[in-house]
Structures are given as C-alpha cells and as structure tokens.
GUVEX-683337 format. One line per field, with one value per residue (C-alpha): x, y, z; residue number from 0. Coordinates in steps of 0.2 Angstrom, whole numbers. Layout:
N
east = (X; ...)
north = (Y; ...)
up = (Z; ...)
resi = (NUM; ...)
This chain:
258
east = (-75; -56; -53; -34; -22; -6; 10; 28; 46; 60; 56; 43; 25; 12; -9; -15; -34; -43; -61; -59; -76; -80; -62; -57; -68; -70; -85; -86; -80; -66; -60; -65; -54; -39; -39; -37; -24; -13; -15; -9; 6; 10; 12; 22; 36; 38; 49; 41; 21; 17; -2; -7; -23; -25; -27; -20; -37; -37; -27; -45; -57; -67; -79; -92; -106; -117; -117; -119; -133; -146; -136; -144; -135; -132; -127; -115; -108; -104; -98; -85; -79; -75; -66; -58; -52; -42; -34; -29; -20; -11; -5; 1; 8; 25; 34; 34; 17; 21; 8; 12; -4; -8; -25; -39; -36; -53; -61; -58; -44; -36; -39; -31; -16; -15; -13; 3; 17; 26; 18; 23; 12; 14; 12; -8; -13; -26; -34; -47; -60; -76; -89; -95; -102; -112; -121; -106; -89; -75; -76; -58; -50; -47; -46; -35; -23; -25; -22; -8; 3; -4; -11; -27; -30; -25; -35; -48; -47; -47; -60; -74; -72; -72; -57; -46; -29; -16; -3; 11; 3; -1; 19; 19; 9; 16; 3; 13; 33; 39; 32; 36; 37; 21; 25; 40; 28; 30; 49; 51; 39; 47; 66; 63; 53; 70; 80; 70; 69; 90; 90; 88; 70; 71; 77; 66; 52; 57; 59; 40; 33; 39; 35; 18; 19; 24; 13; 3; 13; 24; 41; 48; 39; 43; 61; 60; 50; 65; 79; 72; 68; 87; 91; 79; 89; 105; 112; 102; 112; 107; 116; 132; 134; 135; 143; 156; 158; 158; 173; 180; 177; 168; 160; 146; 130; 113; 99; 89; 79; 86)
north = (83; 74; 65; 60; 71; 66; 72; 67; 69; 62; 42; 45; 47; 53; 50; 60; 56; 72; 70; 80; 85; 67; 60; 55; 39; 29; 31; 21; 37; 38; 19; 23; 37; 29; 14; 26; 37; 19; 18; 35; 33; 15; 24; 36; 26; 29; 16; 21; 25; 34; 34; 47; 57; 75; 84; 77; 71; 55; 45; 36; 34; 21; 16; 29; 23; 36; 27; 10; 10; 7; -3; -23; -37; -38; -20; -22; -38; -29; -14; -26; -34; -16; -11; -28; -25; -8; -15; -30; -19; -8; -25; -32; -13; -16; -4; -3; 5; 17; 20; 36; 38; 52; 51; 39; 23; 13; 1; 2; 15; 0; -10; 2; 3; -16; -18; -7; -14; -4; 6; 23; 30; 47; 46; 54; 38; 26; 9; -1; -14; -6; -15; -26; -9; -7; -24; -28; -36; -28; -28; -24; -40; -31; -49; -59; -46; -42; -59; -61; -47; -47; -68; -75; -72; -54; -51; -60; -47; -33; -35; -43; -29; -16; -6; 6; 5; 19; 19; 14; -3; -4; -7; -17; -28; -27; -19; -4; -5; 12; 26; 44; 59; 70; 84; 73; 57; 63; 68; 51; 44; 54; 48; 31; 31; 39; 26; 12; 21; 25; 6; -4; -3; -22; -30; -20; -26; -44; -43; -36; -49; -64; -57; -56; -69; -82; -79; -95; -104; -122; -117; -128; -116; -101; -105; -111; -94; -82; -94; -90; -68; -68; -77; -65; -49; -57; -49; -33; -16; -13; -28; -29; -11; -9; -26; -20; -4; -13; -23; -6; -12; 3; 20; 18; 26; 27; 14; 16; 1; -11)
up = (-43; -42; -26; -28; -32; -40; -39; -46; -40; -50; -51; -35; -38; -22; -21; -11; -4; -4; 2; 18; 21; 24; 33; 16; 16; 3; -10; -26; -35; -26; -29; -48; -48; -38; -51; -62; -54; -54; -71; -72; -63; -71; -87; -80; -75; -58; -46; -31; -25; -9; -4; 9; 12; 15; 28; 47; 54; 45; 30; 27; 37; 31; 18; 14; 27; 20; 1; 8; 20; 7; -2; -5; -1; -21; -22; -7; -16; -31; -20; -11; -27; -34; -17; -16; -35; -33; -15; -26; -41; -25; -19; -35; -41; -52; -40; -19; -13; 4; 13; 24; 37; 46; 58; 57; 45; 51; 41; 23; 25; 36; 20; 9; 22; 22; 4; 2; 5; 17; 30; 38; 53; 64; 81; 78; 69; 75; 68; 68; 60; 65; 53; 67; 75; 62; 56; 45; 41; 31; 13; 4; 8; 24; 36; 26; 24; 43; 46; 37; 46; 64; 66; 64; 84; 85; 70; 77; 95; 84; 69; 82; 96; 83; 94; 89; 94; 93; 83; 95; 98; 78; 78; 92; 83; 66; 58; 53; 48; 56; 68; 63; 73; 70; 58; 51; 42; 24; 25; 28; 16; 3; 8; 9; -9; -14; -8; -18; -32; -31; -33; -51; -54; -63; -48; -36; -45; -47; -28; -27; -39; -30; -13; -18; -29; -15; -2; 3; -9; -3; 2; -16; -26; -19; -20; -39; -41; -33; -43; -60; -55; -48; -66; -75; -69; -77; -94; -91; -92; -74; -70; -81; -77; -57; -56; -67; -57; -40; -48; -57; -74; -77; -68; -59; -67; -64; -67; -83; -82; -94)
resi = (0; 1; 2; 3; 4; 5; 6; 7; 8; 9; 10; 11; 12; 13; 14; 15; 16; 17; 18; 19; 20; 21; 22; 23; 24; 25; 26; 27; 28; 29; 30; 31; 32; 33; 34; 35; 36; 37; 38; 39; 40; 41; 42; 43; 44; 45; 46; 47; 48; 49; 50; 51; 52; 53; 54; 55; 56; 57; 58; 59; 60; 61; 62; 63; 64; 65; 66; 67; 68; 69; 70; 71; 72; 73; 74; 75; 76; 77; 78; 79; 80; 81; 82; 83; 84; 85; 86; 87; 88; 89; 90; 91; 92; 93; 94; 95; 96; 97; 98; 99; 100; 101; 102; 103; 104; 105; 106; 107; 108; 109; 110; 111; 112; 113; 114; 115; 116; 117; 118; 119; 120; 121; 122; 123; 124; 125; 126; 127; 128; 129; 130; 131; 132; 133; 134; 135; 136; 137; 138; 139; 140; 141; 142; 143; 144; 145; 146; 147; 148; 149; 150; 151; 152; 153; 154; 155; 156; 157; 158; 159; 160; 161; 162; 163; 164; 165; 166; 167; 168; 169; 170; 171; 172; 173; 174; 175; 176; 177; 178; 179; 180; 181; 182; 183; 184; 185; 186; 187; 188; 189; 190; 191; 192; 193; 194; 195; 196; 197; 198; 199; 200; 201; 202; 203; 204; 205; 206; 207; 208; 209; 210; 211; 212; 213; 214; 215; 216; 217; 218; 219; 220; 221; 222; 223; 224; 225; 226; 227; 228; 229; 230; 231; 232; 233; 234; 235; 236; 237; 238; 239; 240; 241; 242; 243; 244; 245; 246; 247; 248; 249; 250; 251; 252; 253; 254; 255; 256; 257)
C-alpha cells in the first residue's frame, strides 16, 4: 500500500500523506516510503517541496501508537533513530520544504511540521506534544526543534502538559509562519512555492544550506559561511544573466540552474 502520494507542477513538487484511516500517523512504512518519496523528488529537480496530508481532519497526527506499544526500549531506540533520520533529510532538503497543515499535527506530525522550513496552517489546525500522556517523550528530534522556534520555556509548557493549542496561538508563538483561511491553505501553499521557485534555484539553495548550516554555530563562522555561498553564486549563468538584465545588458530570462 503507497502512503504518499506525489505530485509535480512546473519546478513545485507536493507529498501528500495519505493514511486517513488512521489520521495519517506515522508508521515506520510510512517514513520508509517518505524517505523514498524525497529521493524521488531530488532527482526530479524540483525547486520547491510542499508537505501536506490528506484529507482535512489531520496533517499527521502522531506517531503510529498502535505499532509502538510493544515496542522494547531497544526497538523504540531504533524506531526513533529511523523517525529522526527522515525529519533530518526534510531539514537538510536542497530546496525550501512547505509545510501546508490542515487539522491535527500532534506529536510526530508536530515533528514532521517542525522540520520544514516554512510553515502554512488553516484556521482548523491544532498542535501539541502529547507523549508525556502516554509514558513517553517525543522521538523525531521533536524538542530541539521546538525549542529552537518557540524557547526552551514555552517548549517546556507545551511538551510537559501535553496541550493542544489552536492554530491562532501556534503563530502567536512562532510555531507556524502564516494562518490561512480554511478552504484557501493549499492555494497558498502552492503560490508561495511558485514564488521560490520563480527565483534562481542556485542562490535559493545556497541561502537554505547556510541557514541550516549555521544554526548553533559562533556568529565568525556563520558569517565566513554566507561570505563564501554569496561568493559561490558569482560567474554562474543565473547571475551574469539577471544582473545583466537589471542593468539592461541583456533580456531578462528565466533561471535554468547554472
């Protein structure tokens, strides 16, 4: 049985999470398959992701409790090193990973949100870090990335009460980018994956890899690191071309990725 469903558009690929029948949680097929489904797209040459799940009850709404309750502590080890390896690869995708997240995105769909890099939510969705209901902790990486966009204090409020908060207050807190009107969340997915893609795909990606690439690291090295990308997108095609069209040198074309 397939569990993502891909879909391109010009430069703009779309995952779409369909495990309905159980609020598209996450079982270890599933992350095999969306490993796989990134691969997929990497060699497609897409310039923009967008991550979503079927259906409007829930983007993901958790790790597949039913899977892991018999796990052992070594199984659940080797379970969270396999969840923690497919967040990783969405955080360190070449291109901009959009999260567009409809419903319930609890636990390790929280995870999955947290590791894109830009985060779309309709009015419907909710949040939350429920492990400790249930004996556990989060397993994707799920509280360093929390941390890391909402504080280590409101992450702590959040992933040791186990509450749900609404998806107003998710942007309150930083936790989500932009709230959409229900009905209108992939519309805006899709034209904002547009708008990255419309732009030259090696600078976008320099600008992702130092991003990533920086976080945690000393201020002198993060700004060696952006000094040698900005040097690196010099004598390109994309470069000599739209500088040369912005000065009238030449007609402005599109970006081919050289």
């Amino acid at each position: 049985m397939s569990y993502i469903h891909i879909t391109e558009r010009g430069y703009v690929a779309t995952l779409t999470i369909d495990r309905r029948e159980a609020m598209n949680a996450l079982n270890s097929d599933l992350l095999t398959e969306l490993s796989e489904s990134l691969d997929k797209v990497r060699c497609g040459g897409a310039r923009a992701l967008i991550i979503t799940g079927a259906g409007e009850k829930a983007f993901a709404a958790g790790a597949d409790i039913a899977e892991m309750r018999e796990f052992s502590p070594a199984q659940a080890e080797e379970y969270s090193k396999h969840g923690n390896a497919v967040m990783r690869s969405i955080e360190l995708f070449e291109v901009p990973v959009i999260a567009a997240i409809g419903g319930y995105a609890l636990g390790g769909g929280c995870e999955l949100a947290l590791s894109c890099d830009i985060r779309l939510a309709s009015e419907n969705a909710a949040f939350g870090f429920p492990e400790v209901t249930l004996g556990v902790i989060p397993g994707f990486g799920g509280l360093q990335r929390l941390t890391r966009a909402i504080g280590v204090n409101r992450a702590a409020l959040l992933a040791c009460t186990g509450d749900r908060i609404h998806a107003k207050r998710a942007l309150e807190l930083r936790l989500i980018d932009e709230l959409c009107a229900q009905g209108e969340l992939m519309e805006r997915a899709d034209a904002l994956a547009d708008r990255i893609a419309r732009n030259a795909p090696l600078a976008v990606r320099a600008i992702k890899r130092v991003l990533r690439d920086c976080e945690g690291t000393p201020y002198a090295g993060t700004i060696c690191a952006e000094a040698s990308a900005f040097g690196g997108c010099f004598g390109t095609e994309d470069q000599l071309s739209a500088m040369g069209a912005f000065l009238k040198l030449n007609e402005k074309r599109p970006f081919v990725g050289r």
